[in-house]
C-alpha positions in Angstrom: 0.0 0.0 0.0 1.4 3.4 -0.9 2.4 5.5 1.7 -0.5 8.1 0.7 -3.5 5.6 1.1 -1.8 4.6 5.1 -1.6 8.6 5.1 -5.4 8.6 3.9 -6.8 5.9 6.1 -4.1 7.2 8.9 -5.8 10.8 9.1 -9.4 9.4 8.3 -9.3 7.3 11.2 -7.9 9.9 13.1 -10.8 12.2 12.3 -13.6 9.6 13.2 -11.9 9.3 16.3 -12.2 13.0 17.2 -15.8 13.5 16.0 -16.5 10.8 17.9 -14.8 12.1 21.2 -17.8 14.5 21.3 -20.5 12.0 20.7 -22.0 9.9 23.3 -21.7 6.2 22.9 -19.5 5.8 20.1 -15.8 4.4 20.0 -13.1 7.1 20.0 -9.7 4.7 21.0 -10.3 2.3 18.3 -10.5 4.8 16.1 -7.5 6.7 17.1 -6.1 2.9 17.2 -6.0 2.4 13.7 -4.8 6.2 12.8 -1.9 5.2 14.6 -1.1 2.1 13.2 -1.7 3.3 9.9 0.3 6.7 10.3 2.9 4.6 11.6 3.1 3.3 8.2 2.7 6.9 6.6 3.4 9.2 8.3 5.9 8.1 11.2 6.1 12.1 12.7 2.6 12.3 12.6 1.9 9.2 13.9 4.4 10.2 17.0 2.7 13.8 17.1 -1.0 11.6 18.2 1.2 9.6 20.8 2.4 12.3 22.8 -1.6 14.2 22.3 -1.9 15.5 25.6 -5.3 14.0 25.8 -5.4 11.2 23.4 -1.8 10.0 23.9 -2.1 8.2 27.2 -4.4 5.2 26.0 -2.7 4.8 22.8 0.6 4.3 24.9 -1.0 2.1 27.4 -2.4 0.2 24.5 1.2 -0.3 23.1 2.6 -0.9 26.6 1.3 -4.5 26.9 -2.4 -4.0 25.4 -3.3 -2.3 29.1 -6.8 -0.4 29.0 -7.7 2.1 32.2 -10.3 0.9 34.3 -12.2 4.3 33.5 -12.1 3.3 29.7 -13.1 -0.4 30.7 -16.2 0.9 32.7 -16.9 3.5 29.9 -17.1 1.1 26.9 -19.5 -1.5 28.8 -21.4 1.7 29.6 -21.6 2.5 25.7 -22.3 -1.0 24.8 -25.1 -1.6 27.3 -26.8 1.5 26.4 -26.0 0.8 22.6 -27.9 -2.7 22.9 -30.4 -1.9 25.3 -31.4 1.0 22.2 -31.5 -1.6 20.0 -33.5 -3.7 22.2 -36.0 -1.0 22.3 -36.0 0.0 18.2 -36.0 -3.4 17.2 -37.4 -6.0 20.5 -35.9 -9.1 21.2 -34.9 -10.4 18.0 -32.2 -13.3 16.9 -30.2 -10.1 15.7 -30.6 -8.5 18.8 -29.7 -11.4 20.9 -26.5 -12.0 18.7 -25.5 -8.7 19.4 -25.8 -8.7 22.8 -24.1 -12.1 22.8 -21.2 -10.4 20.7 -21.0 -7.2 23.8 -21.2 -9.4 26.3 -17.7 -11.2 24.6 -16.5 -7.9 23.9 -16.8 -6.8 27.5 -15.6 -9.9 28.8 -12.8 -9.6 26.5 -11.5 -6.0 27.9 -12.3 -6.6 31.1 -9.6 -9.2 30.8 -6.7 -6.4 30.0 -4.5 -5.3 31.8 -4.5 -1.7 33.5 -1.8 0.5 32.9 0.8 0.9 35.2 1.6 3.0 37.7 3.7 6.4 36.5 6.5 6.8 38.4 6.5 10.6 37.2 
């Protein structure tokens, strides 16, 4: 892949992420996630400039530091993801697709309840 498509997905992803810092229930880390991976490829001073974001860096370190997510982002995204399905549960009622989904969150919670937490600064 060209170095201006990771630059395109890089900054694209990075923008979702944002927007989605100032909406309610939607996923801002993943987001910023991939920018970083895919700046990485791109845009390596970039890529370093969203590390060291006072406000955004932190996770995406932990996140590199041993896959570690903070307990406060743990209790956040079941928070999102409950609300999510039980919005779904009351657009759609209890459907197979609605059950699978819930299914899915429940594995997805379980999942990232499993990581690590970062560790302690020493700063």
């Amino acid at each position: 892949m060209s170095t201006l498509l990771w630059r395109i997905l890089g900054f694209a992803s990075v923008g979702i992420g944002v927007i989605n810092a100032f909406i309610p229930l939607m996923p801002t880390t993943v987001f910023l996630l991939v920018g970083a991976w895919a700046l990485g490829k791109g845009s390596p001073e970039w890529r370093t400039r969203l590390v060291n974001h006072p406000r955004f860096g932190r996770a995406l370190r932990d996140w590199e530091d041993g896959r570690r997510v903070s307990r406060r982002g743990k209790r956040l995204a079941a928070l999102g993801m409950a609300v999510s399905w039980t919005v779904l549960v009351v657009w759609r009622g209890f459907t197979p697709w609605s059950i699978g989904t819930g299914v899915l969150l429940v594995g997805i919670a379980s999942w990232l309840w499993r990581r690590p937490e970062p560790r302690k600064s020493s700063e």
